[in-house]
C-alpha positions, 0 to 999 in steps of 0.5 A, a space after each residue: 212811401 214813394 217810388 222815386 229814382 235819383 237818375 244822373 245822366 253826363 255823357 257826350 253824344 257823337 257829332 254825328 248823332 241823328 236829329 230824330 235822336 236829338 229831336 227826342 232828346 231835346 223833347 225829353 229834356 223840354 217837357 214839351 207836348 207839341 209835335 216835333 215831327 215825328 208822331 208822339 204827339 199821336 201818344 198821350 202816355 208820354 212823360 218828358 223823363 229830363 225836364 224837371 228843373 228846381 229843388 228835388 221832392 226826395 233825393 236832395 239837391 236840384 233837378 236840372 238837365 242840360 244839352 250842350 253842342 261844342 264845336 265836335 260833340 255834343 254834351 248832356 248832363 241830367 239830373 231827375 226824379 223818376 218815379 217807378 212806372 217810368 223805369 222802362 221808358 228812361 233805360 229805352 232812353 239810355 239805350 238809345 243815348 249810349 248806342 249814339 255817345 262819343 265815348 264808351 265807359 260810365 254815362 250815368 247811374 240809378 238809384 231808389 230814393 231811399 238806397 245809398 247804393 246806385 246802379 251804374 249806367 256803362 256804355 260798351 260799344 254802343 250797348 247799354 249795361 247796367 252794373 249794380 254795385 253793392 256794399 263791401 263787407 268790411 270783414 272780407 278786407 283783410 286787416 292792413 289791406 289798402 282800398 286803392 292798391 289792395 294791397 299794403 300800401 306799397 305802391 300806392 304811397 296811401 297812408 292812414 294816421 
């Protein structure tokens, strides 16, 4: 068995972001050891986390990431296998990209290979906030209740034939 996560990562960096942040970033997503500058090459430890691109050992689908500059913002997209170890090293990550992101909300999400449920990844004001989610139990909905308006469908329209 096998301690892989599915990480999916889609967010927008503000425009003023630090380039030590984007130097970091981008030797995350390049898997590149050489120094950049700012010391890690000094640690031999250091797993790049977003530079695996192809097809996925366990969790299906492709491995890519991507880091975009528009003309206001820049835009990340990540998708990777992670193997346990490396767990605290990607939410330093994280905090770090939701502490300099443009907008608060859902960045991205986690999720043991083998479980259907992920973990959202929510940025609140610059704060990294991990929400697990967990299964509904189908008997706690009552009978006639509508998932969307939770209520009897009378103001979503939602119909079910």
């Amino acid at each position: 068995m096998s301690d892989l996560y599915a990480v999916d990562l889609a967010l927008d960096l503000s425009p003023t972001v630090p380039e030590a942040v984007l130097a970091h970033l981008r030797r995350h997503m390049e898997g590149d050891s050489a120094d950049d500058g700012n010391g890690e090459a000094e640690w031999p430890d250091f797993v790049p986390l977003l530079a695996d691109r192809g097809p996925a050992w366990r969790i299906g689908g492709l491995l890519t990431g991507q880091l975009f500059q528009t003309a206001d913002h820049w835009s990340l997209t990540a998708r990777q296998e992670i193997h346990a170890e490396c767990l605290p090293d990607l939410v330093a990550l994280v905090e770090m990209l939701a502490f300099n992101a443009k907008t608060d909300g859902v960045i991205g999400q986690v999720r043991f290979y083998e479980d259907e449920i992920p973990e959202l990844l929510i940025n609140r004001s610059g704060t990294l906030v991990k929400m697990p989610l967990r299964e509904a139990n189908p008997s706690s909905i009552p009978l006639g209740c509508c998932l969307v308006c939770d209520s009897t469908h009378a103001g979503c329209g939602t119909s079910y034939s």
